[in-house]
C-alpha positions in Angstrom: -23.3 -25.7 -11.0 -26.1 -24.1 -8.9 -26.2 -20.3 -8.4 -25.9 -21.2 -4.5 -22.5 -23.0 -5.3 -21.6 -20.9 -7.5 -21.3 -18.0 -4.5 -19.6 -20.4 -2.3 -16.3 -19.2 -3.3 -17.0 -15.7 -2.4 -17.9 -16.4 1.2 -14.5 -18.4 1.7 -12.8 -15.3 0.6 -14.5 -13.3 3.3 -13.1 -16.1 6.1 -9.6 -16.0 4.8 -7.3 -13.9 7.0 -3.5 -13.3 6.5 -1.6 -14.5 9.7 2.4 -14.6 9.9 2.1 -13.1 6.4 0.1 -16.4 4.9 -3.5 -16.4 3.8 -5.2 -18.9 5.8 -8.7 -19.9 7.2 -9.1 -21.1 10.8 -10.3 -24.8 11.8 -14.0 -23.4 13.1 -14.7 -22.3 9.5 -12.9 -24.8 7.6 -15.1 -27.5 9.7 -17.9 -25.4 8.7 -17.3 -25.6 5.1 -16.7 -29.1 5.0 -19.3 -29.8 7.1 -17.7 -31.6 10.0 -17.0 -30.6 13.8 -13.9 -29.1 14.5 -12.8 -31.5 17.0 -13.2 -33.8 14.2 -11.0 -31.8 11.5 -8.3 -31.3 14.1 -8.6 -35.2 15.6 -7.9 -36.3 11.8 -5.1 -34.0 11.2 -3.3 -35.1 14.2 -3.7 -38.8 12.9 -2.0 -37.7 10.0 0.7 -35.2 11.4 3.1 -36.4 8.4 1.0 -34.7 6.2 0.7 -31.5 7.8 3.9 -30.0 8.1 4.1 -26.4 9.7 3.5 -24.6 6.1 0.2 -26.5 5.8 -1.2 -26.2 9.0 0.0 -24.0 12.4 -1.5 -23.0 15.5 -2.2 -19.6 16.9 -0.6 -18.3 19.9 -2.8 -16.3 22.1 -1.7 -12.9 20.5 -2.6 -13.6 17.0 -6.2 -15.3 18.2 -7.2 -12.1 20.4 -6.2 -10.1 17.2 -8.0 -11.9 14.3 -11.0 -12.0 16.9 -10.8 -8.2 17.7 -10.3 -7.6 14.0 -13.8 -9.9 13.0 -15.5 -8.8 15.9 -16.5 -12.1 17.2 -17.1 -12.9 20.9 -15.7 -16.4 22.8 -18.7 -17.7 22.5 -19.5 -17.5 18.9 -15.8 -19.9 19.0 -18.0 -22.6 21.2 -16.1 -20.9 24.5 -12.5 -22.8 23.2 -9.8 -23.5 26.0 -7.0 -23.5 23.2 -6.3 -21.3 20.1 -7.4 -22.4 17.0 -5.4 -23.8 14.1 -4.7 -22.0 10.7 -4.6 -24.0 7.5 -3.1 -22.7 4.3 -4.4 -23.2 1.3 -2.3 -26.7 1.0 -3.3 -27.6 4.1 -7.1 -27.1 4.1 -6.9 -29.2 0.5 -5.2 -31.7 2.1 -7.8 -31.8 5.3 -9.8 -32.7 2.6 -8.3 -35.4 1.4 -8.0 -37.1 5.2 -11.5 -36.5 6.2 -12.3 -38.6 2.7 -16.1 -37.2 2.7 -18.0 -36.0 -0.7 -18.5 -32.8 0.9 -15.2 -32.0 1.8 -14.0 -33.0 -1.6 -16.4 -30.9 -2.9 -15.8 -28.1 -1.2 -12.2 -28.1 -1.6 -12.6 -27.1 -4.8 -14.3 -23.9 -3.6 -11.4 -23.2 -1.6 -8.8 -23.8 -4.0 -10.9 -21.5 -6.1 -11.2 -18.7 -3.2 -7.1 -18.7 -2.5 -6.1 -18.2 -6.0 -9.3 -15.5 -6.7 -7.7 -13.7 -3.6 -4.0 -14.3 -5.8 -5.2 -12.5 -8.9 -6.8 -9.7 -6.7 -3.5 -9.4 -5.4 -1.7 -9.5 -8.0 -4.0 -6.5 -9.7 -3.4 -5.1 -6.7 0.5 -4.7 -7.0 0.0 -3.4 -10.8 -2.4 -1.0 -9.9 -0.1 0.4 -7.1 3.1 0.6 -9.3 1.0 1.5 -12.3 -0.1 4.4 -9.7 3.6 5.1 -8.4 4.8 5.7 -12.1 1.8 8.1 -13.3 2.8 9.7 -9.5 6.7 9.9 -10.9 5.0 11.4 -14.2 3.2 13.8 -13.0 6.2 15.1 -10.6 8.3 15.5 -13.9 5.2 17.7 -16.0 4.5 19.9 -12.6 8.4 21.0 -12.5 8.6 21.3 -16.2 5.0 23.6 -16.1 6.5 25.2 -13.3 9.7 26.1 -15.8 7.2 26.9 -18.4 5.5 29.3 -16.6 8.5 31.2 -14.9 9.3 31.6 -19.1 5.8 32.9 -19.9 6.3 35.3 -17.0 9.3 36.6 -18.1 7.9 36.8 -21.7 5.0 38.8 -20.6 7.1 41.4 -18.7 7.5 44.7 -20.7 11.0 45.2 -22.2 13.0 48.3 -21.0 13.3 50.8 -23.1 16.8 51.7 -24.4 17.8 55.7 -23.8 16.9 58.9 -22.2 13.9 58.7 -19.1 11.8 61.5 -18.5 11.3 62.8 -15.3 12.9 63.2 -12.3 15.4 60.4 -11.4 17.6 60.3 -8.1 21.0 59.2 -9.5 20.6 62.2 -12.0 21.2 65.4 -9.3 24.1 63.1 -7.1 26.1 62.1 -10.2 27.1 65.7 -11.0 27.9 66.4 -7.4 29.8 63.0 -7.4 32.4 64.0 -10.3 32.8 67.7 -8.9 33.6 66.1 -5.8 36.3 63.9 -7.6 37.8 66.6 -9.6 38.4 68.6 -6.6 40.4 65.1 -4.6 42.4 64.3 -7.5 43.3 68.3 -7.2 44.3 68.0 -3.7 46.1 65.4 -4.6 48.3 66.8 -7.4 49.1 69.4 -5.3 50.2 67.9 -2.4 52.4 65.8 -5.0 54.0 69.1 -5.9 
C-alpha cells in the first residue's frame, strides 16, 4: 500500500455526514472517489433499483441539502449548479455502487470506504465510553464533595473551643434580672395566698 492510499481513508471520513441519523456520503463525492461522473453513479443505481433499497441509498429533500451545504460551506456551484438534491448512500449502499459500476477503481476504493465507516464506528464507540466513563467520575466526584463538605463541618466543630463548665467572671446580663425575677415571684405567690385566705 502507498502512503497516498494509505490517507485515502481519512479524507472519506471528512465527506461523511450524518443525515436522518445515518452516516452517509453524497453522490458528488462518492463519484469522485470512484472516479466516475455522477450522472453516471446515479444512471447505474437506477438500473439497479432492486439493489438499493431505501436503507442503502435515499435522496435529500431540499431542507436537508441547504443544511449539509450551509454546514460545509459550499456554494451551488461547487455542486455543478444541480436542479435536484443529491442522493445519500450508506455505507451498504456506496459498497454496493461499487459493485454495479464493476470498475477496478471503484472496487478499489470501496475498500477505503468500508474502512472510513467502521474507523468513524470505533471513534464512536470511544466516544460513548469516554462520555459515560466521564458521567461516572462526575457521579464520583458529587459523592467526595458532599462527604468533604461533612468532613469539614466536623473539623469546624472540632476546632471550636469547648465551654468551660462553672462560674464566668464579669459582668453578665441574666445575673442582675434573675434576682429581681424571684423577688418578683415571691411577692405574686404572696398575693396569692392571701387572697386565698
Amino acid at each position: 500500500m502507498t502512503s497516498k492510499s494509505a490517507l485515502v481513508p481519512y479524507s472519506i471520513e471528512n465527506q461523511i455526514h450524518l443525515v436522518r441519523g445515518q452516516k452517509v456520503l453524497l453522490d458528488a463525492d462518492l463519484a469522485a472517489l470512484y472516479g466516475v461522473e455522477v450522472k453516471a453513479l446515479n444512471q447505474a443505481v437506477k438500473r439497479n433499483g432492486e439493489r438499493f433499497p431505501p436503507d442503502f441509498v435515499f435522496q435529500l429533500t431540499a431542507e436537508e441539502n441547504e443544511a449539509l451545504r450551509s454546514q460545509t460551506v459550499t456554494s451551488k456551484s461547487s455542486r455543478g449548479g444541480r436542479r435536484y438534491a443529491p442522493y445519500a448512500f450508506t455505507e451498504h449502499g456506496a459498497i454496493m455502487a461499487a459493485s454495479v459500476l464493476n470498475s477496478p477503481r471503484a472496487v478499489e476504493m470501496s475498500i477505503f470506504v468500508v474502512r472510513a465507516f467502521l474507523r468513524l464506528r470505533e471513534m464512536l464507540a470511544t466516544h460513548k465510553a469516554f462520555a459515560a466513563k466521564l458521567a461516572e467520575l462526575e457521579q464520583r466526584l458529587e459523592t467526595h464533595d458532599h462527604k468533604i463538605v461533612e468532613i469539614i463541618k466536623a473539623i469546624h466543630v472540632l476546632a471550636m473551643p469547648p465551654e468551660k463548665p462553672g462560674r464566668r467572671i464579669g459582668f453578665h446580663p441574666d445575673a442582675v434580672s434573675k434576682p429581681k425575677m424571684l423577688k418578683a415571684n415571691t411577692v405574686r405567690a404572696a398575693k396569692m395566698r392571701r387572697g386565698l385566705q
